[in-house]
N, C-alpha and C positions, 0 to 999 in steps of 0.2 A: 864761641865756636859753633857752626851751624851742626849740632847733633844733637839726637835723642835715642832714645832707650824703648824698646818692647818691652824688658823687664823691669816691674815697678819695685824696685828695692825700697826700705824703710831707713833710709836713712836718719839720723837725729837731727833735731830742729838747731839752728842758732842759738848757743848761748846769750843770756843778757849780756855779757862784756863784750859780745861780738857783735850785736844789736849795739849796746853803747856805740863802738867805736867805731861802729858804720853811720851814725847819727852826728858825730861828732866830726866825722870827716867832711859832712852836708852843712853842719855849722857854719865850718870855720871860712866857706866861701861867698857865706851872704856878710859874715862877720868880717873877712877880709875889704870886699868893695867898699860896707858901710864906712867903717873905718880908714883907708884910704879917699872917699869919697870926701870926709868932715863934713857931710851935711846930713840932716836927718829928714829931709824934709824933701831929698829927691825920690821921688814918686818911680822913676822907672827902679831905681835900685830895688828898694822893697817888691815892685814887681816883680822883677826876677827871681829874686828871694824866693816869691812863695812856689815860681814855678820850677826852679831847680830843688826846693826840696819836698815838693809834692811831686815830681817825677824823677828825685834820684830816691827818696824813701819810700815813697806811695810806690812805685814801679815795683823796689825790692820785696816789700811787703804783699805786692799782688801774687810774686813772682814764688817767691814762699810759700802761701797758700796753695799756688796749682803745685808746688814743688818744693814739697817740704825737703829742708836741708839741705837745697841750694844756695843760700847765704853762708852756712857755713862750710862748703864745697869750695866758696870765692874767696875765702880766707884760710882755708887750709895747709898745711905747711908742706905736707906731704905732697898734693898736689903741685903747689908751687915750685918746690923745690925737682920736681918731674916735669917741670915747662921746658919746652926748646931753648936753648942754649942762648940763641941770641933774642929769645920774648925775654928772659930775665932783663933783659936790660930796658926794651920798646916797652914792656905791659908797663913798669911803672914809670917811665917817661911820658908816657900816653894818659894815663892815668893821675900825673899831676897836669899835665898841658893843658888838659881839655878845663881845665876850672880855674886854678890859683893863679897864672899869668894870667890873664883874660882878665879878673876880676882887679886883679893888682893893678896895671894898667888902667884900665877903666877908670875905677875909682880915681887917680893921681890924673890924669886928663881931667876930670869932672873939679877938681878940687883947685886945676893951676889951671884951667881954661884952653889946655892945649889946641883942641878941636873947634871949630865955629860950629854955633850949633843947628844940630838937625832939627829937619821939619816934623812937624805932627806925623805928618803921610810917611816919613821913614822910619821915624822911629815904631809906629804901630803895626810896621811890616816888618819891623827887627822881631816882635814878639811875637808876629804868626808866623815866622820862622822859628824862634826858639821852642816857640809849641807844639809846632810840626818836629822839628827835628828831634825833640826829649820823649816826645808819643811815640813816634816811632823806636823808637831806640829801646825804652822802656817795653814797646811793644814786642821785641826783639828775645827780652830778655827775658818774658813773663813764657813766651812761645815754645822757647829754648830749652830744655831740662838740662843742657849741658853749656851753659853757656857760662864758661868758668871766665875769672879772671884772667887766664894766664892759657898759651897754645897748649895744650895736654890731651893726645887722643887718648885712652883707653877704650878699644876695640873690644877686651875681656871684661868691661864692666858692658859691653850689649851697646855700642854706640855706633848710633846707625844717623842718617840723613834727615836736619831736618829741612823739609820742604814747603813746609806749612805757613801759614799766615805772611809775615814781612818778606819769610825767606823765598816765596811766589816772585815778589817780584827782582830783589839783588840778592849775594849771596852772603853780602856782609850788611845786612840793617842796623846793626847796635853801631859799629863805624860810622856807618852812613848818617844814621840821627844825628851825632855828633857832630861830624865835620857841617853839618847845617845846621845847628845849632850855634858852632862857633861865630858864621859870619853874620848870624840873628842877632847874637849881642853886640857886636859892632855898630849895629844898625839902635839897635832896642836902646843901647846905654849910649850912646853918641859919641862914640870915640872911634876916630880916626885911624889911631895908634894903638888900637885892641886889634888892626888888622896883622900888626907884626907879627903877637903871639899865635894868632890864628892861621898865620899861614904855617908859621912853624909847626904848630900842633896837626895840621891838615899834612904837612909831608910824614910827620910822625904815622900818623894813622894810614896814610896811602903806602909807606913802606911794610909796614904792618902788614894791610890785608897783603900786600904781595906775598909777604914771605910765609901769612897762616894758610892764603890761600893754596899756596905750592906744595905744602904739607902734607894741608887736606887729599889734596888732588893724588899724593902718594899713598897716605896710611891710611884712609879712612875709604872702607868700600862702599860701592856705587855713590861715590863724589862725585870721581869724574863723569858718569850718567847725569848727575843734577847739574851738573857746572852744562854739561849740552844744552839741556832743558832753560835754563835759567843763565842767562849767559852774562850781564853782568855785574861787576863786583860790589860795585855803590851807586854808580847812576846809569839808571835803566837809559838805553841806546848812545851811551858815551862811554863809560868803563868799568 
C-alpha cells in the first residue's frame, strides 16, 4: 500500500518463528523448480534461486532495518483480519501466483522438454528482467513503512502518502516489479508454458491494483492529489 507515517512509532521487531517462516516460504520456491526440474545441473534454475531469495529476503531484511516491525506488521493477524473484504481472497491468491505456479510449470517443461529451447540472447533478457522487476518491487517495499500484506488503511496510526522513491514514477511498484518479473522467468527459465500462469497471476495483480487503488483514492487523504501528480498505476504512460 503506497503510505507512510510522520509518526515514528516503536514497534516490535519480527520474531525468530516469523523470520523462520518467511525464509521457508523463499525456500520452498527454488525447492519446488529444482525438484520439478530432475536436473541439477541447470544453471538458469540455480540462478534464479539466488535472485528470488536474495530479493525476497535481502529486500525483507533491508526493509526491516529502515522499518523496524514491518515484517511482522505483514504477518499480523489483526491487521489481516482488518484487510478489505474482497483482499482476503486476491492478497493470498496473488501471493501464491506470483511464485509456486511459475516455478511448478517451469520446472515439468524443463524436465519433459515441452518448450524448444531459448536462445542465449533470451534467456539472459529473462534475468534483466527478473532483476529489474524484484529491485524494483523490493525497492517498493524497503521505501514503504506501510506496505503490509493485505489492503488495510489505518488513517489513526498517522498514514499519509507515499510519494517518494518507486512511488515518483507508478502508484503501484511492488505490483509493478512483479508482474515483470513474471514474464522474466518465462524468458530466463525457457518455458513457454510458464506464460499461462503468468498471465493469470498478471490479471490477479491488475484486478488488485484496481480495487486497492479505488480504496486508496477513498480513505486515504491527499491520494487523490498524488494519483493527479503521478498518474499511473504500473506502467508509466499506459496504465
Amino acid at each position: 500500500m503506497p503510505a507512510k507515517t510522520n509518526n515514528e512509532a516503536k514497534p516490535q521487531g519480527a520474531s525468530t518463528r516469523q523470520w523462520v517462516k518467511l525464509v521457508l516460504a523463499y525456500l520452498l520456491i527454488p525447492l519446488i523448480l529444482l525438484v520439478c526440474g530432475g536436473d541439477l545441473g541447470w544453471w538458469q534454475a540455480w540462478l534464479y534461486s539466488i535472485l528470488i531469495l536474495g530479493a525476497g529476503i535481502g529486500g525483507r531484511m533491508l526493509a526491516e532495518q529502515r522499518h523496524p516491525g514491518l515484517t511482522a506488521e505483514r504477518q499480523d493477524r489483526g491487521i489481516i483480519q482488518n484487510a478489505k473484504s474482497w483482499d482476503k481472497v486476491l492478497a493470498p491468491l496473488m501471493a501464491v501466483s506470483i511464485g509456486y505456479p511459475m516455478v511448478l510449470v517451469a520446472g515439468l517443461d524443463h524436465r519433459f522438454h515441452w518448450s524448444s529451447e531459448f536462445s542465449p540472447w533470451l534467456i539472459l533478457n529473462g534475468f534483466f528482467l527478473v532483476s529489474l522487476g524484484y529491485a524494483f518491487a523490493a525497492w517498493a517495499l524497503i521505501e514503504n513503512r506501510y506496505f503490509y500484506s493485505v489492503v488495510c488503511i489505518e488513517v489513526n496510526r498517522g498514514h499519509v502518502v507515499c510519494d517518494s522513491g518507486p512511488y515518483a514514477l507508478v502508484r503501484h511498484p511492488g505490483y509493478a516489479g512483479n508482474i515483470l518479473g513474471l514474464f522474466g522467468i518465462v524468458l530466463a527459465l525457457g518455458s513457454v508454458w510458464a506464460l499461462v500462469p503468468a498471465m493469470v497471476a498478471s490479471v490477479i495483480a491488475v484486478i488488485r491494483t484496481q480495487l486497492e487503488d479505488q480504496t486508496l483514492q477513498a480513505e486515504l487523504p491527499g491520494y487523490p492529489d498524488y494519483a493527479q501528480r503521478v498518474r499511473y498505476r504500473l506502467i508509466p504512460g499506459i496504465y
